[in-house]
C-alpha positions in Angstrom: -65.8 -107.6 -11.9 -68.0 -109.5 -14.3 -66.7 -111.8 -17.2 -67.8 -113.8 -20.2 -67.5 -117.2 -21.1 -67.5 -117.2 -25.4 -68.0 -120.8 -25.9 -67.5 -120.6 -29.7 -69.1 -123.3 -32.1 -68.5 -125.8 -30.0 -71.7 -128.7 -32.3 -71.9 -131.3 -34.0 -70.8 -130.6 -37.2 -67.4 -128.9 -35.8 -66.6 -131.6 -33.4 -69.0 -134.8 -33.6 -67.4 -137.6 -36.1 -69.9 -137.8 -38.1 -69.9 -133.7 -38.3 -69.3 -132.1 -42.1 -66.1 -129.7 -40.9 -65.1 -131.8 -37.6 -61.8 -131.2 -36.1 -62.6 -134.7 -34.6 -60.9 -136.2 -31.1 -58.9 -132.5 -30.0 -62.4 -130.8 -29.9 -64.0 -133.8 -28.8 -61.6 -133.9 -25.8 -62.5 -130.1 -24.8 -65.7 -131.6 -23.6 -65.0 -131.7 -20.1 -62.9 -128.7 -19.8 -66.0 -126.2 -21.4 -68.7 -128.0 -19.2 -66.8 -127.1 -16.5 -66.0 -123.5 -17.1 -69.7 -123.0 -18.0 -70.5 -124.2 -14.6 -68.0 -121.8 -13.1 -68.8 -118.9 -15.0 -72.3 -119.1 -13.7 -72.2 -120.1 -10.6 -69.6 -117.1 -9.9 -73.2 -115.2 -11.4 -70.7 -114.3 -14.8 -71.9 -114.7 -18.2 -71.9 -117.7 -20.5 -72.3 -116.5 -24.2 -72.3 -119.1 -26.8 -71.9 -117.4 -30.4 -73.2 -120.2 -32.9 -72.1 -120.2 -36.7 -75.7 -120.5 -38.8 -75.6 -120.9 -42.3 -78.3 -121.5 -44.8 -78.6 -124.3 -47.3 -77.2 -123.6 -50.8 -76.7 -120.2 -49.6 -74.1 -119.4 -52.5 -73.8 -115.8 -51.3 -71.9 -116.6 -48.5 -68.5 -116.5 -48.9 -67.8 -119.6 -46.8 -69.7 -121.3 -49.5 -66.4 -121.7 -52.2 -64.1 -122.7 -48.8 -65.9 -125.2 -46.7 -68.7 -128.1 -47.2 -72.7 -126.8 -45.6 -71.9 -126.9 -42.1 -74.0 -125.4 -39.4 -77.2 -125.4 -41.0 -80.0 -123.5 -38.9 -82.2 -126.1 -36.8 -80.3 -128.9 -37.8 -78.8 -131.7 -35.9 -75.2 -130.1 -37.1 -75.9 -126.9 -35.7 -76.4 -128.4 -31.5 -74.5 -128.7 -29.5 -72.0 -131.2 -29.0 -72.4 -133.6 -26.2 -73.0 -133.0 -23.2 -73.2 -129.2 -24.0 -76.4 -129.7 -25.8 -77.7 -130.7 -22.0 -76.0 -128.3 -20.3 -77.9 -125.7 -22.4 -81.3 -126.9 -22.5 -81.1 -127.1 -18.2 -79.8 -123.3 -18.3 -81.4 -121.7 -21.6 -83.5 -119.7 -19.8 -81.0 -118.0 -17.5 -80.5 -114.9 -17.6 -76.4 -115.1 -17.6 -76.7 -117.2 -20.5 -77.0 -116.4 -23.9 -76.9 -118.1 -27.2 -77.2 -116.2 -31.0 -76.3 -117.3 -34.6 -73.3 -115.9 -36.1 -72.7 -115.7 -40.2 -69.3 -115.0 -40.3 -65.8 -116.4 -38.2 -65.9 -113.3 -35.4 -68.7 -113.6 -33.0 -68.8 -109.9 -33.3 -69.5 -109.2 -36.9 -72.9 -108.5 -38.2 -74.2 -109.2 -34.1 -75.1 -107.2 -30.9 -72.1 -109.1 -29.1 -70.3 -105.8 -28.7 -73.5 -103.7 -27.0 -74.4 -106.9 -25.6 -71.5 -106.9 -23.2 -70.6 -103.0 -22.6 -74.1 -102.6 -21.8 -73.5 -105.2 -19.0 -70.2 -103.6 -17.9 -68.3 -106.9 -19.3 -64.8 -106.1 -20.4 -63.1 -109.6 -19.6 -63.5 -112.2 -22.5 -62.4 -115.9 -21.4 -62.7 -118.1 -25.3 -63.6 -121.6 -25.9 -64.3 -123.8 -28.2 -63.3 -124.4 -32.0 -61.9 -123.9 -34.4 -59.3 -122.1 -32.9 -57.4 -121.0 -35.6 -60.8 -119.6 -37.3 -63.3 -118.9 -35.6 -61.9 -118.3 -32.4 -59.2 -116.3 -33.4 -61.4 -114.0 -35.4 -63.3 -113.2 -32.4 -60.0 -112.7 -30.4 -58.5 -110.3 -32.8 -62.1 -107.9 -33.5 -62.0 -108.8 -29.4 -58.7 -107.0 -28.9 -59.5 -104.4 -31.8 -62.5 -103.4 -29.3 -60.3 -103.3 -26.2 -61.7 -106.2 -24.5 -59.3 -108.3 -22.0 -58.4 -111.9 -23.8 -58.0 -114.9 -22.0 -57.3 -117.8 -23.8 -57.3 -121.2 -21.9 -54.9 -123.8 -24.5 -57.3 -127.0 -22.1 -60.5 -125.2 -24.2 -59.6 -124.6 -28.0 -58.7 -126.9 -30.7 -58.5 -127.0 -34.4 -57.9 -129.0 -37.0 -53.8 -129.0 -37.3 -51.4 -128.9 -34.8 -49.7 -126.0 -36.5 -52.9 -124.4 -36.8 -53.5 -124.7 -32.8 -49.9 -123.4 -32.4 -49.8 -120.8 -34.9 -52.9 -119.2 -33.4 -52.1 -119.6 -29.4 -49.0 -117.7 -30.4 -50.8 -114.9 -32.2 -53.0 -114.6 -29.5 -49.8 -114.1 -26.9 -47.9 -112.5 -29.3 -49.6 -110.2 -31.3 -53.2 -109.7 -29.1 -51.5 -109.5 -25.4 -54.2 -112.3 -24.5 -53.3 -114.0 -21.6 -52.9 -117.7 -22.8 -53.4 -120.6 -19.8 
C-alpha cells in the first residue's frame, strides 16, 4: 500500500532564527527526524509531498495579511527550506515520488490539486510533518480526515509555537480526527 509523506512548511521563515514567523529551537529540533522519514518514505518507493505556504509581498487581500508579519514570500530565502531539507530536496527534486507546490492558505488541500494528486495515485495513508502544528498542520489533518484519508501523526515531526498549542492540537488530532498519534 502506498503512502505520503506531507512535510508541511518546514523553511526558513517558520523555523530558521532569523525567520519572520519562527517557532525557533522545537522546529529546529524536527530536523533530523523529517530528513529521515523523507529518506524512508522513498526508499520504501512512497511519496514525499512537501506543501509550501507562498505568499506575495504586500498582498493585502490575503487574509493572513491582518494576523501574521510577510512570511513565505515566493523565491525568497524565507520560503526554502530549512537546513538540511533544502539539500535533501535539490538531490531528489526531480524524482518522481517527490513533489513540492505552493499553498495560499493553512490546509495543503485548499485551492491545490493535493486531493487528485493522491487518489489518482491510489494514496489513502497521510503521515504529517512539519510546522506549525497547531496551524498549518492541523488544517491539513482536519480537510485530511474530512476527505477520508488515514492520519498519522508522528509528535518526534511537528512543532509549534506554544506548548499548549503542540498539546491542544496532538489531542484534536487523537481525539476528534481518529489520527493515529506516534
Amino acid at each position: 500500500m502506498t503512502k505520503a509523506l506531507l512535510i508541511i512548511d518546514y523553511t526558513n521563515d517558520f523555523v530558521d532564527d532569523k525567520g519572520t514567523l519562527t517557532c525557533g529551537k522545537p522546529g529546529q529540533a524536527l530536523e533530523p527526524y523529517i530528513l529521515e522519514q523523507a529518506q524512508k518514505f522513498l526508499d520504501n518507493d512512497d511519496y514525499v509531498i512537501l506543501p509550501t505556504d507562498g505568499h506575495f509581498e504586500n498582498d493585502i487581500y490575503h487574509p493572513e495579511h491582518k494576523i501574521f508579519p510577510p512570511h513565505n514570500i515566493v523565491g525568497t530565502w524565507g520560503q526554502q527550506y530549512y537546513g538540511r531539507l533544502q539539500d535533501w530536496y535539490v538531490a531528489n527534486q526531480d524524482n518522481e515520488k517527490v513533489y513540492r507546490f505552493d499553498k495560499n492558505r493553512y490546509s495543503a488541500f485548499q485551492n491545490t490539486n493535493l486531493d487528485n494528486f493522491l487518489r489518482e495515485r491510489h494514496i489513502d495513508d497521510l503521515w504529517l510533518v512539519g510546522v506549525c502544528t497547531d496551524i498549518c498542520v492541523l488544517h491539513t489533518a482536519v480537510y485530511g480526515y474530512n476527505l477520508n484519508y488515514n492520519l498519522t501523526i508522528p509528535q518526534a515531526g511537528v512543532a509549534t509555537f506554544t506548548e499548549h498549542g503542540q498539546e491542544w492540537a496532538l489531542q484534536h488530532f487523537k481525539n476528534s480526527l481518529g489520527a493515529t498519534v506516534i
